[in-house]
PDB file of N, CA, C and O in Angstrom:
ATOM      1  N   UNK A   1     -78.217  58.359 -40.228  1.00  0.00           N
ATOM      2  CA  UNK A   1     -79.041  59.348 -39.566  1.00  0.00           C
ATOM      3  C   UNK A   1     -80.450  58.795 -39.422  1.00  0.00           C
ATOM      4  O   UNK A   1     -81.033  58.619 -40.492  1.00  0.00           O
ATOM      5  N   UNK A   2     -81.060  58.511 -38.398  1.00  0.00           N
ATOM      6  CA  UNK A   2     -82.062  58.098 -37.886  1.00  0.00           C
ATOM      7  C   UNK A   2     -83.436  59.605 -38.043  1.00  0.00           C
ATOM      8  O   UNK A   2     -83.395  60.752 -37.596  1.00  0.00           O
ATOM      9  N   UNK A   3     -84.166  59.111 -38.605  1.00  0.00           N
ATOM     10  CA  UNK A   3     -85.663  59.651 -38.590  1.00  0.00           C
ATOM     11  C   UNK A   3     -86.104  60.085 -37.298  1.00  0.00           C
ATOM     12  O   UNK A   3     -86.260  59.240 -36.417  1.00  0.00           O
ATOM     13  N   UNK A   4     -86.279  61.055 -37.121  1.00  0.00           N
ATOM     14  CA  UNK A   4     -87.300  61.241 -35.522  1.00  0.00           C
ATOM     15  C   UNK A   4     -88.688  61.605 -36.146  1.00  0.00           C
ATOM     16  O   UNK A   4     -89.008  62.462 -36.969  1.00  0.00           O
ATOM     17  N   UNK A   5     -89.412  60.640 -35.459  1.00  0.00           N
ATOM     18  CA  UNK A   5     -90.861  60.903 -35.605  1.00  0.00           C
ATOM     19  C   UNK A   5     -91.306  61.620 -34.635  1.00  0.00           C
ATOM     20  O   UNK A   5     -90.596  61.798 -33.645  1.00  0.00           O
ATOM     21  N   UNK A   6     -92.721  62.237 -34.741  1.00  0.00           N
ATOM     22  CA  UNK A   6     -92.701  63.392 -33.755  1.00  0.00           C
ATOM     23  C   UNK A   6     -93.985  62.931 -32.700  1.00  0.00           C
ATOM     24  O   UNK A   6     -95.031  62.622 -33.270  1.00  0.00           O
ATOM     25  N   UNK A   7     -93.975  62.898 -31.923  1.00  0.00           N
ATOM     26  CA  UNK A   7     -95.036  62.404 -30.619  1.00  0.00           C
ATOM     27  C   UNK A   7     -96.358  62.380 -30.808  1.00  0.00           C
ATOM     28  O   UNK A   7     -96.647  63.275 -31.603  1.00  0.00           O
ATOM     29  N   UNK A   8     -96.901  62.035 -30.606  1.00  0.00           N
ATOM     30  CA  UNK A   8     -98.021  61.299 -31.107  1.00  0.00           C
ATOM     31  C   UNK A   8     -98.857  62.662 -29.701  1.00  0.00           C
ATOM     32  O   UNK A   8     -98.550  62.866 -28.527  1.00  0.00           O
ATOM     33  N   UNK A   9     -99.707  63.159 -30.402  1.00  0.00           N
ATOM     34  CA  UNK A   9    -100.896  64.088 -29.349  1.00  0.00           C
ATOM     35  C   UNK A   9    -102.341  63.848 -29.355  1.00  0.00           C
ATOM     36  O   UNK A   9    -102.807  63.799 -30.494  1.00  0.00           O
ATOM     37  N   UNK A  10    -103.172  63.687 -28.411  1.00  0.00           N
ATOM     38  CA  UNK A  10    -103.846  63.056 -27.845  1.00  0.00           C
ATOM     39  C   UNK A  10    -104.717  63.939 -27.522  1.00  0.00           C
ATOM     40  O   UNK A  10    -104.273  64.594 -26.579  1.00  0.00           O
ATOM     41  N   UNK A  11    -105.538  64.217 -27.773  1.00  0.00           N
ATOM     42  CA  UNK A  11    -106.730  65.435 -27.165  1.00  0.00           C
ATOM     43  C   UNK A  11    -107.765  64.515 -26.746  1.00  0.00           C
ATOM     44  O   UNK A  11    -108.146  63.559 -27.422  1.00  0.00           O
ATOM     45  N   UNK A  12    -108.262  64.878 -25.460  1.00  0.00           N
ATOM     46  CA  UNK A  12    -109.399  64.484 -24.999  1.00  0.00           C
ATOM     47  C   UNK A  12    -110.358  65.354 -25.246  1.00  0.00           C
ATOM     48  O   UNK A  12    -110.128  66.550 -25.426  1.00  0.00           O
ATOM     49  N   UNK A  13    -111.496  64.841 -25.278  1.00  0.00           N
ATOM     50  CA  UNK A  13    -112.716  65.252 -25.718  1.00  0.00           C
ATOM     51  C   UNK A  13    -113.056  66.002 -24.768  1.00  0.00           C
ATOM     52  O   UNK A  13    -113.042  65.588 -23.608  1.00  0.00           O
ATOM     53  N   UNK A  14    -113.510  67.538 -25.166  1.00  0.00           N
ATOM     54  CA  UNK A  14    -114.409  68.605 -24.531  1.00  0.00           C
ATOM     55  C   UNK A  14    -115.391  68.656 -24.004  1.00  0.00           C
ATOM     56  O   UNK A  14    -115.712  69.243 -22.971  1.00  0.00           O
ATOM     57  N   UNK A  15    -116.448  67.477 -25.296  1.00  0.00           N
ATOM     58  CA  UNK A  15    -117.785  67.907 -24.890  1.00  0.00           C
ATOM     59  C   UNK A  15    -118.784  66.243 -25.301  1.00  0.00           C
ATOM     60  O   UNK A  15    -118.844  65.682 -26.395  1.00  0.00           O
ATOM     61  N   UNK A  16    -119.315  65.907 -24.245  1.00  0.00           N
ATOM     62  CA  UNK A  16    -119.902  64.869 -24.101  1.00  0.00           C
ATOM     63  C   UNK A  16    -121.339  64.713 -25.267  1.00  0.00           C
ATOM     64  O   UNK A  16    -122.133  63.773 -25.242  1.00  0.00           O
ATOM     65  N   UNK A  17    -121.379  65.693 -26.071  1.00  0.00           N
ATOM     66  CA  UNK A  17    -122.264  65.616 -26.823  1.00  0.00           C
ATOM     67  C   UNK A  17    -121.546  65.562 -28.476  1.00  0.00           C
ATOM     68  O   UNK A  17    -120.642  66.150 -29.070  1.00  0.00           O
ATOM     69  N   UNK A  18    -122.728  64.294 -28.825  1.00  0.00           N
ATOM     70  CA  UNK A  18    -122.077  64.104 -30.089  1.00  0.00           C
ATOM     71  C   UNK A  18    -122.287  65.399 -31.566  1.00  0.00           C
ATOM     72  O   UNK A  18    -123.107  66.311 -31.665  1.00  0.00           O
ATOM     73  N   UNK A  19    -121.436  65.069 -32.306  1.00  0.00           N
ATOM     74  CA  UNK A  19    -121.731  66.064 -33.265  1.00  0.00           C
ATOM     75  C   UNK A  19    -123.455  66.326 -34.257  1.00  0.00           C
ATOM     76  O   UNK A  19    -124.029  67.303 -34.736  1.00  0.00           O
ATOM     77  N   UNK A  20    -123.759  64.721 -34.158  1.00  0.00           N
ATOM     78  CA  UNK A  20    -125.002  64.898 -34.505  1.00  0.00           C
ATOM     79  C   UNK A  20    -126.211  66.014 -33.780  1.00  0.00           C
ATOM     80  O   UNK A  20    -126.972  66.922 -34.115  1.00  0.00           O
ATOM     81  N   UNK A  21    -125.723  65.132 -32.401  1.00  0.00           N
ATOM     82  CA  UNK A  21    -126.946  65.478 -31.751  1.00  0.00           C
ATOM     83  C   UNK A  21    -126.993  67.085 -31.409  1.00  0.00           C
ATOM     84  O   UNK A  21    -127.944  67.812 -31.123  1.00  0.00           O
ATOM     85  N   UNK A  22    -125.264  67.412 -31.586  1.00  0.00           N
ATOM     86  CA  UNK A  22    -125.194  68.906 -31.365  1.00  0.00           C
ATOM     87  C   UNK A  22    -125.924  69.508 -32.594  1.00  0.00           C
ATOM     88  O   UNK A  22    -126.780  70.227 -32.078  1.00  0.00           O
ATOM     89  N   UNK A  23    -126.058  69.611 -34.030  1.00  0.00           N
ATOM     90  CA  UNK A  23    -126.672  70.013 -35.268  1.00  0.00           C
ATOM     91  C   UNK A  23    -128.071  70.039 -34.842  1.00  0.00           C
ATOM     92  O   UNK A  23    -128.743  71.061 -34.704  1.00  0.00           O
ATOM     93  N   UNK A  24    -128.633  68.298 -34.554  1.00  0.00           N
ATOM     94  CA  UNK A  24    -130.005  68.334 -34.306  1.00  0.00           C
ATOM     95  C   UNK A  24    -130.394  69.349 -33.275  1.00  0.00           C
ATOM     96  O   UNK A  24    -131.559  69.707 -33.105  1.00  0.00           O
ATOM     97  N   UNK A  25    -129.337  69.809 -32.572  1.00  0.00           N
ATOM     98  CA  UNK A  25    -130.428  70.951 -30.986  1.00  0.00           C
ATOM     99  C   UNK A  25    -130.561  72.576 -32.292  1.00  0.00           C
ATOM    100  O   UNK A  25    -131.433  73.440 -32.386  1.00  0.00           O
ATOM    101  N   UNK A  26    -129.061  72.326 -33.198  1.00  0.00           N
ATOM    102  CA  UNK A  26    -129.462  73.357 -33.822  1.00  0.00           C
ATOM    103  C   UNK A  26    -130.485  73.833 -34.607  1.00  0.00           C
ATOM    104  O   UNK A  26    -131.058  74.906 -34.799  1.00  0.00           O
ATOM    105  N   UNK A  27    -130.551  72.355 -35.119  1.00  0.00           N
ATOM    106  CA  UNK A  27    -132.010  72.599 -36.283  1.00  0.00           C
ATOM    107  C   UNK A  27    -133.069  73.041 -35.114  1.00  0.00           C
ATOM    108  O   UNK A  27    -133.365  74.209 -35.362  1.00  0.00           O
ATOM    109  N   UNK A  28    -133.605  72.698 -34.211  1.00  0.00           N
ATOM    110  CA  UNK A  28    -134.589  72.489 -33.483  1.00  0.00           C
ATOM    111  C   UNK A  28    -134.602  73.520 -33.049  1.00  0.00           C
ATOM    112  O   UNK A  28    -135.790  73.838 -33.116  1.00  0.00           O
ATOM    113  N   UNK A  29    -134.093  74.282 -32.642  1.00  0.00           N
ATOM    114  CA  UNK A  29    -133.996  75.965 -31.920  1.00  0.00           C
ATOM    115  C   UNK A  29    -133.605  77.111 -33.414  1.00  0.00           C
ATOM    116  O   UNK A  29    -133.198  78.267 -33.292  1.00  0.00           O
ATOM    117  N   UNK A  30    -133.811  76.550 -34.459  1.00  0.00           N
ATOM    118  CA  UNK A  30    -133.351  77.600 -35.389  1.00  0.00           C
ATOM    119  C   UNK A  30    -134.532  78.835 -35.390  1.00  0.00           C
ATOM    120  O   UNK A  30    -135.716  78.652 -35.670  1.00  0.00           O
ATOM    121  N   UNK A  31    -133.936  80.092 -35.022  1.00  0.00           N
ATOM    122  CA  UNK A  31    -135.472  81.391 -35.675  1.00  0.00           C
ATOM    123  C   UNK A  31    -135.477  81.220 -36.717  1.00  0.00           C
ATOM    124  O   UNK A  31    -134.704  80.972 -37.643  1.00  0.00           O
ATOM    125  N   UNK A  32    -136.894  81.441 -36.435  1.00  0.00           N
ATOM    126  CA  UNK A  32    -137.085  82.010 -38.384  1.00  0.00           C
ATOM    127  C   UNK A  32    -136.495  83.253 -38.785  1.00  0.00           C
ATOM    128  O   UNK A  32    -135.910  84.087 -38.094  1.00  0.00           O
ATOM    129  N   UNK A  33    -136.737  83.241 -39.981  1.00  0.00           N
ATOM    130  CA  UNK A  33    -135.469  84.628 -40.489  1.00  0.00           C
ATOM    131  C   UNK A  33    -137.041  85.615 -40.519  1.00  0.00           C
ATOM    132  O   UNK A  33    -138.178  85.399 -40.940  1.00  0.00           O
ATOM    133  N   UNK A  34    -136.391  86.696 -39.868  1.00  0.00           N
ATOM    134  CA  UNK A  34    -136.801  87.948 -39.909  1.00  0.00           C
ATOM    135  C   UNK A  34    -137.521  88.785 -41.079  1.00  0.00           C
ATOM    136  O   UNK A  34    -136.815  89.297 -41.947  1.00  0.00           O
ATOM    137  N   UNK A  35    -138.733  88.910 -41.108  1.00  0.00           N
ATOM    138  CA  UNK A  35    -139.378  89.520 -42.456  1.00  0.00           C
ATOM    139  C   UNK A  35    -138.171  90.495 -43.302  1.00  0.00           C
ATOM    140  O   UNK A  35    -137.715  90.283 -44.426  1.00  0.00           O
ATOM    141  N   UNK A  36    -137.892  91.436 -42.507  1.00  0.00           N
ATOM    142  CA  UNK A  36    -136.872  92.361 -42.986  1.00  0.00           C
ATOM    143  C   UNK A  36    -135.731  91.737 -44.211  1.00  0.00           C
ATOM    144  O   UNK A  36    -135.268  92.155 -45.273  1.00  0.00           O
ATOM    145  N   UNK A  37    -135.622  90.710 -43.516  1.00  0.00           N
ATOM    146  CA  UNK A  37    -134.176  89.874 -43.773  1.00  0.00           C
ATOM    147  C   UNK A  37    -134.886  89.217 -45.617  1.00  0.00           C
ATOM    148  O   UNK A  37    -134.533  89.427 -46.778  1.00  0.00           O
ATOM    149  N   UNK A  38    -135.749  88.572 -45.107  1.00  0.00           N
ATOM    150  CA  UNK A  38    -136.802  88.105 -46.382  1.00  0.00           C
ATOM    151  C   UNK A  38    -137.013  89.149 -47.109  1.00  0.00           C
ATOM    152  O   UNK A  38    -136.244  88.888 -48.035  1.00  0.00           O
ATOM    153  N   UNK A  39    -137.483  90.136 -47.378  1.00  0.00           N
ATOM    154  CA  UNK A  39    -137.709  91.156 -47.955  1.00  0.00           C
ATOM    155  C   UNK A  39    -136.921  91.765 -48.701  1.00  0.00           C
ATOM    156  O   UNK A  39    -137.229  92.259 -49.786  1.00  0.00           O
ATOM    157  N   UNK A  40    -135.525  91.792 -48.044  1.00  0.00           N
ATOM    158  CA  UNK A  40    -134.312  91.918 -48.604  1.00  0.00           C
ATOM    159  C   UNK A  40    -134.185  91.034 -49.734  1.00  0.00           C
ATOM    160  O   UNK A  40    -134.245  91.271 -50.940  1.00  0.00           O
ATOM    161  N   UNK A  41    -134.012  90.051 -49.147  1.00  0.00           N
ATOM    162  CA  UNK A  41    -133.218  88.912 -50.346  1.00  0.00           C
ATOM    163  C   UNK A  41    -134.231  88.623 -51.299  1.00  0.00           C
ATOM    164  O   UNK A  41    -133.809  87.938 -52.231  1.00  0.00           O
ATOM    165  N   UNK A  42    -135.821  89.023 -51.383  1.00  0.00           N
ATOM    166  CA  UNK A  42    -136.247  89.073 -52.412  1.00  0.00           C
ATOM    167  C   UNK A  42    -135.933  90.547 -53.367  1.00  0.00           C
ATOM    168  O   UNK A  42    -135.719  90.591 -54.579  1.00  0.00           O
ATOM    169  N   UNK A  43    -135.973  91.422 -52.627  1.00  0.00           N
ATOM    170  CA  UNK A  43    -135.388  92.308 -53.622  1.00  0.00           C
ATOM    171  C   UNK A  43    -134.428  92.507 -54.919  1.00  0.00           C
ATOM    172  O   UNK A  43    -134.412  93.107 -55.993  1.00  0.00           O
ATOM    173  N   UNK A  44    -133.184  91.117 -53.690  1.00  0.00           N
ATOM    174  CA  UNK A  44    -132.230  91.290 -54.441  1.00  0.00           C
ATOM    175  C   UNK A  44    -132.346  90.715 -55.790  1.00  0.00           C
ATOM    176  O   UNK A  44    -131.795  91.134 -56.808  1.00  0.00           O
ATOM    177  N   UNK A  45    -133.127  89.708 -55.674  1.00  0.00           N
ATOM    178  CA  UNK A  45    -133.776  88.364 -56.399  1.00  0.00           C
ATOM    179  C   UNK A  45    -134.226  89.263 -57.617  1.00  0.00           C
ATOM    180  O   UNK A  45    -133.817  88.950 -58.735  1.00  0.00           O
ATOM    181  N   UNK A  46    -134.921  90.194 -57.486  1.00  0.00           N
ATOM    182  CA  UNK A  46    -135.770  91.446 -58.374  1.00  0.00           C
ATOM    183  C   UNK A  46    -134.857  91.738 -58.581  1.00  0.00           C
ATOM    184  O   UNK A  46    -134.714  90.861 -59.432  1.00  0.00           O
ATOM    185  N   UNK A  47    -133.829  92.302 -58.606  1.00  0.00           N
ATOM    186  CA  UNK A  47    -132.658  92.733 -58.671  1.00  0.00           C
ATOM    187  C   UNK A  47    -131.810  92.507 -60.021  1.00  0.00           C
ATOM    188  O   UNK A  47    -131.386  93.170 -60.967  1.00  0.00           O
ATOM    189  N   UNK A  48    -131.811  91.013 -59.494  1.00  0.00           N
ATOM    190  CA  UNK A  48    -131.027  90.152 -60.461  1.00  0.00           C
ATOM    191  C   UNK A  48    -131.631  89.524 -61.811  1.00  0.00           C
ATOM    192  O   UNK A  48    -131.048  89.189 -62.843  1.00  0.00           O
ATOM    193  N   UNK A  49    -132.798  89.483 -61.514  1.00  0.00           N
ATOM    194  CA  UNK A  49    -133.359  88.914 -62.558  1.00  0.00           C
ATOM    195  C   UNK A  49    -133.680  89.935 -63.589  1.00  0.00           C
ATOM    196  O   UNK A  49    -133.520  89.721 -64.791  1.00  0.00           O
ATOM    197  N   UNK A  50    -134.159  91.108 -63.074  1.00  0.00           N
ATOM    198  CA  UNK A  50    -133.682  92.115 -63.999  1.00  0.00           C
ATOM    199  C   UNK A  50    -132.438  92.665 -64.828  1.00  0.00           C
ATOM    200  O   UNK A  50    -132.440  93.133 -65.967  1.00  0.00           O
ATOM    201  N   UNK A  51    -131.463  92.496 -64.022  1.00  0.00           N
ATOM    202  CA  UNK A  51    -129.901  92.173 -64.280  1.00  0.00           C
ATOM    203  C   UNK A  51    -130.150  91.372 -65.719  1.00  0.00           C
ATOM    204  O   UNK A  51    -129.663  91.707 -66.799  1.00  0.00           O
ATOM    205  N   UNK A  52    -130.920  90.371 -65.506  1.00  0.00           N
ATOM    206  CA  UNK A  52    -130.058  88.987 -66.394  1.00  0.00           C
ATOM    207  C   UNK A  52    -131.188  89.764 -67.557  1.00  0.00           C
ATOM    208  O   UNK A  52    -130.750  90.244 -68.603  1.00  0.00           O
ATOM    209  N   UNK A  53    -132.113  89.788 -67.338  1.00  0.00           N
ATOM    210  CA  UNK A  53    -132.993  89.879 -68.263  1.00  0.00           C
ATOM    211  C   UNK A  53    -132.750  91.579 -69.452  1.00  0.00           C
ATOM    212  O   UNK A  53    -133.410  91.939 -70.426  1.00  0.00           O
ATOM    213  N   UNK A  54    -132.008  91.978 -69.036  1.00  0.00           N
ATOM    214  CA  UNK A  54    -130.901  92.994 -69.649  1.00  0.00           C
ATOM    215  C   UNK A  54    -130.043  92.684 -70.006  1.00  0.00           C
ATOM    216  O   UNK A  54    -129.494  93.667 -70.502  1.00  0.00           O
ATOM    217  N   UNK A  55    -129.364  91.716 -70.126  1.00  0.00           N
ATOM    218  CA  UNK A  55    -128.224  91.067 -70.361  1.00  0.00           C
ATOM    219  C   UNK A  55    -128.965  90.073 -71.191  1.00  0.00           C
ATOM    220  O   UNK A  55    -129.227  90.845 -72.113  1.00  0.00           O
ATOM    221  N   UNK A  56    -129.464  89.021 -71.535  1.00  0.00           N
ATOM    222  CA  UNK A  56    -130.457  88.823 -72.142  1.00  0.00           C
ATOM    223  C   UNK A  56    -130.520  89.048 -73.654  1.00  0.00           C
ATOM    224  O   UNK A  56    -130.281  88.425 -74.689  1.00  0.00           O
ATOM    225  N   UNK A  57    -131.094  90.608 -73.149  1.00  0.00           N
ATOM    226  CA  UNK A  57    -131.489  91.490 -74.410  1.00  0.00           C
ATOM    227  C   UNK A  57    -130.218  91.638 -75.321  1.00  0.00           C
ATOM    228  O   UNK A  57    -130.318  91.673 -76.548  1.00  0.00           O
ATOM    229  N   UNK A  58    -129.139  91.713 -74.725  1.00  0.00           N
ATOM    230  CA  UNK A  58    -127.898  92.542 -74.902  1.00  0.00           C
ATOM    231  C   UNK A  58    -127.488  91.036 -75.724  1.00  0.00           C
ATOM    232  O   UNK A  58    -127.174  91.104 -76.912  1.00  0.00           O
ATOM    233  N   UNK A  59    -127.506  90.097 -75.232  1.00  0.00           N
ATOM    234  CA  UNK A  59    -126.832  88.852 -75.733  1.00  0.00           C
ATOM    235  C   UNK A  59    -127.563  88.861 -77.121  1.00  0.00           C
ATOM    236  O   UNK A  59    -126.839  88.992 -78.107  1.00  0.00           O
ATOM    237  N   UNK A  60    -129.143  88.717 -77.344  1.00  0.00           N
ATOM    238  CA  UNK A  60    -129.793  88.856 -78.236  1.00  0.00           C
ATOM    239  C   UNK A  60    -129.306  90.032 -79.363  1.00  0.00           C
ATOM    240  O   UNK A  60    -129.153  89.549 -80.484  1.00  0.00           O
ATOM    241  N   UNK A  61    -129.147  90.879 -79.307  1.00  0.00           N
ATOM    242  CA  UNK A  61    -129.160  91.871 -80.171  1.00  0.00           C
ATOM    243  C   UNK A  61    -127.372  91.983 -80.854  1.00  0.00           C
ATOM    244  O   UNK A  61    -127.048  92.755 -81.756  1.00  0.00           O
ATOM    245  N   UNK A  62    -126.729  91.324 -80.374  1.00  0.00           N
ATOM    246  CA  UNK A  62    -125.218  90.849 -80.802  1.00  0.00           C
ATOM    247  C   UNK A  62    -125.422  90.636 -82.534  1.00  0.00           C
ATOM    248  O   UNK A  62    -126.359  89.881 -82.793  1.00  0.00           O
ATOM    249  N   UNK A  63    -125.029  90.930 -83.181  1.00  0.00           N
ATOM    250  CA  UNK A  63    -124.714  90.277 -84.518  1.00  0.00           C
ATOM    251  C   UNK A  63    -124.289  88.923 -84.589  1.00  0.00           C
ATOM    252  O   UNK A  63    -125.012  88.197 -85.271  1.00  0.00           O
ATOM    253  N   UNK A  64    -123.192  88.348 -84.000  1.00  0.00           N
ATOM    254  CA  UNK A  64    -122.653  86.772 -83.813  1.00  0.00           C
ATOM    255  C   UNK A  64    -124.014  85.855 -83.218  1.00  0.00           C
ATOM    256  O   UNK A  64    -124.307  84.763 -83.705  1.00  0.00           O
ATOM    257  N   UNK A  65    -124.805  86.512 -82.057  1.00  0.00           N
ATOM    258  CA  UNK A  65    -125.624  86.069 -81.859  1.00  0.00           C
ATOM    259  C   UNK A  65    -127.007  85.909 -82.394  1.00  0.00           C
ATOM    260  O   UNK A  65    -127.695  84.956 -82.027  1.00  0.00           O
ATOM    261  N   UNK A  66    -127.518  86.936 -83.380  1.00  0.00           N
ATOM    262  CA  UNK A  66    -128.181  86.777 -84.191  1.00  0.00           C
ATOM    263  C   UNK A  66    -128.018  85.408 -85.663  1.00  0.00           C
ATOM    264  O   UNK A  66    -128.702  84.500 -86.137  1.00  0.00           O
ATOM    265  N   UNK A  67    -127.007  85.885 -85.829  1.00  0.00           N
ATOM    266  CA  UNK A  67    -126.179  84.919 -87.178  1.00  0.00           C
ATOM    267  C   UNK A  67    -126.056  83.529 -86.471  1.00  0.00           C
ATOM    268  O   UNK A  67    -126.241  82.507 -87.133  1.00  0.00           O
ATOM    269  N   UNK A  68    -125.793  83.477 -85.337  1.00  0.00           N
ATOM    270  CA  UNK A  68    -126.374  82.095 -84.859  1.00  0.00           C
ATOM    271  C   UNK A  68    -127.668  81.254 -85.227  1.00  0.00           C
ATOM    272  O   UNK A  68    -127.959  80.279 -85.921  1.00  0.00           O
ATOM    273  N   UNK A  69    -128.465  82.427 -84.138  1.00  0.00           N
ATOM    274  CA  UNK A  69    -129.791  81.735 -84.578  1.00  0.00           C
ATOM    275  C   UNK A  69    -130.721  81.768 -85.830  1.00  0.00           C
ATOM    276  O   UNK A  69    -131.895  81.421 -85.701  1.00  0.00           O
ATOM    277  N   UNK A  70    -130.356  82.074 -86.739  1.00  0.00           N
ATOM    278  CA  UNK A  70    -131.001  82.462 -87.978  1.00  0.00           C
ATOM    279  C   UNK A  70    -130.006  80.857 -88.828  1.00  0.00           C
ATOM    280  O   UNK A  70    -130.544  80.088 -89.625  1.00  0.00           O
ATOM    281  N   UNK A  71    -128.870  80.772 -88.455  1.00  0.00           N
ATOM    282  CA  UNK A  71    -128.812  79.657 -88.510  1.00  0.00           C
ATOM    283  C   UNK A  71    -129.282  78.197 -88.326  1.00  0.00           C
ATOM    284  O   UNK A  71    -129.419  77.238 -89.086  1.00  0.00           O
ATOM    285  N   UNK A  72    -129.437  78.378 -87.262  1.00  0.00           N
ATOM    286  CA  UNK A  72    -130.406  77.535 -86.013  1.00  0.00           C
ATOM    287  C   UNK A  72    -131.473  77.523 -87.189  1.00  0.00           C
ATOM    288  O   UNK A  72    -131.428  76.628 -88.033  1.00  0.00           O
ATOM    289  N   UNK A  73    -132.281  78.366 -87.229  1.00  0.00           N
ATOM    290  CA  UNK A  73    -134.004  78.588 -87.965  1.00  0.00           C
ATOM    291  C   UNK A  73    -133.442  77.582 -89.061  1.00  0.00           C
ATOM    292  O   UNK A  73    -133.642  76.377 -88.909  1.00  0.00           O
ATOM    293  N   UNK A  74    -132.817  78.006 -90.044  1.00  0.00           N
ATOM    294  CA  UNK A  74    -132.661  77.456 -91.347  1.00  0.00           C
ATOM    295  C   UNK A  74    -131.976  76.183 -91.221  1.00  0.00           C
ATOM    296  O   UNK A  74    -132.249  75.546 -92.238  1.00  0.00           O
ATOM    297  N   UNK A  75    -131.199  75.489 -90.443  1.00  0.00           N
ATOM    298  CA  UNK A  75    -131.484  74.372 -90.491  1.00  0.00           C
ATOM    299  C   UNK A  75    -132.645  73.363 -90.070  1.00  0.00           C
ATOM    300  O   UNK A  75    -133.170  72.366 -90.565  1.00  0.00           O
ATOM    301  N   UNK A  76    -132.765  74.029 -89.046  1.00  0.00           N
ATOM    302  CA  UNK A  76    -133.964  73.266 -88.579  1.00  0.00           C
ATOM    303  C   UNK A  76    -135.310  73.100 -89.820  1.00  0.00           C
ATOM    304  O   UNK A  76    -135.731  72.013 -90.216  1.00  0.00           O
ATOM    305  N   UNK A  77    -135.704  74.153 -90.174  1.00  0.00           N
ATOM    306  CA  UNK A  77    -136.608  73.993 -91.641  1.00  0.00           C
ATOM    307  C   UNK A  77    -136.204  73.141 -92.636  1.00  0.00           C
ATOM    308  O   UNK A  77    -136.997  72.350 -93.146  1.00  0.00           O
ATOM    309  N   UNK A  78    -134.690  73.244 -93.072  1.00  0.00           N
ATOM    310  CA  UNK A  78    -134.210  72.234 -93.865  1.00  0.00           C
ATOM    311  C   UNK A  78    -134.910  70.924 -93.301  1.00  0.00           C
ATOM    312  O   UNK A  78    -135.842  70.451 -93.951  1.00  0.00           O
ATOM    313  N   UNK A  79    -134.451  70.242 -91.973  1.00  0.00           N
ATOM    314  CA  UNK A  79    -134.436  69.009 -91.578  1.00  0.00           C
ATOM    315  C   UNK A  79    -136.404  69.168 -91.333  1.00  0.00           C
ATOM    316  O   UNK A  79    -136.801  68.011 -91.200  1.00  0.00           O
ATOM    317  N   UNK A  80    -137.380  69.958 -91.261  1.00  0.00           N
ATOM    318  CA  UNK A  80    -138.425  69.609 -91.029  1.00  0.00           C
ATOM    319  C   UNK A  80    -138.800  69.578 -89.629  1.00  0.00           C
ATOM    320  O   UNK A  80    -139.774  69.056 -89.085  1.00  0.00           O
ATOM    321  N   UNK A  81    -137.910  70.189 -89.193  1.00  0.00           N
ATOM    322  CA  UNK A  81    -137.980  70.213 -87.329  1.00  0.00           C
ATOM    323  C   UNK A  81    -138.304  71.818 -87.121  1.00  0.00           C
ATOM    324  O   UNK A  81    -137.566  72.804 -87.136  1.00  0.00           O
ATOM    325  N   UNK A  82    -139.933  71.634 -86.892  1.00  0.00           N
ATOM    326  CA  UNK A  82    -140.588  73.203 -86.449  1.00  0.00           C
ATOM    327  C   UNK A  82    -140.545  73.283 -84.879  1.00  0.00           C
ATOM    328  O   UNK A  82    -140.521  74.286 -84.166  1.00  0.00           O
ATOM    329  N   UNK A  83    -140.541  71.921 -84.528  1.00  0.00           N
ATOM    330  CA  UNK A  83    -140.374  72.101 -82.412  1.00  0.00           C
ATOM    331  C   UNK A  83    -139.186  72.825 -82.175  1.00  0.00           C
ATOM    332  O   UNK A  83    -139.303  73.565 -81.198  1.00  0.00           O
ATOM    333  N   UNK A  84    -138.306  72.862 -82.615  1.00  0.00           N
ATOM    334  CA  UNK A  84    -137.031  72.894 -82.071  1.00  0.00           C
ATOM    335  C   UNK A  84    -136.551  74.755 -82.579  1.00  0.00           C
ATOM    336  O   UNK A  84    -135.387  75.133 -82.446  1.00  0.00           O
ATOM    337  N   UNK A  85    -137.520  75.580 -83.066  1.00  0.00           N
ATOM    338  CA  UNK A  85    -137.346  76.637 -83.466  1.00  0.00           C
ATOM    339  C   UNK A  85    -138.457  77.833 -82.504  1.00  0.00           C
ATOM    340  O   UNK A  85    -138.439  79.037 -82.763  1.00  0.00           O
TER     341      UNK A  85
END
């Protein structure tokens, strides 16, 4: 039983402009983004960082996570290493 390979297809090209040069017309004509749009995504930014910074707290106030770093402290004093606390 012989293999059939399947035909080989051939597309000719659409568009006489290369892919570079198509990006570069994009960069070059890009708007600027819209105050609105900015305004937004700093919000969200406020948003989030508040997010984390609650979460944060929450990580902090853990028992496992406390008993960590109180660990942390006391070795570091052992070894004489006050930077690192």
């Amino acid at each position: 039983m012989a293999a059939q390979s399947a035909p080989k297809v051939v597309l000719k090209s659409t568009t006489k402009m290369s892919l570079n040069e198509r990006f570069t017309n994009m960069l070059k004509n890009k708007q600027p983004m819209p105050v609105n749009i900015r305004a937004s995504m700093q919000q969200q930014q406020q948003l989030a960082s508040a997010r984390n910074r609650r979460l944060a707290q929450q990580m902090e106030n853990r028992p496992s996570v406390q008993a960590a770093l109180k660990l942390k402290q006391g070795v570091c004093h052992q070894c004489g290493l006050f930077l690192c606390c």
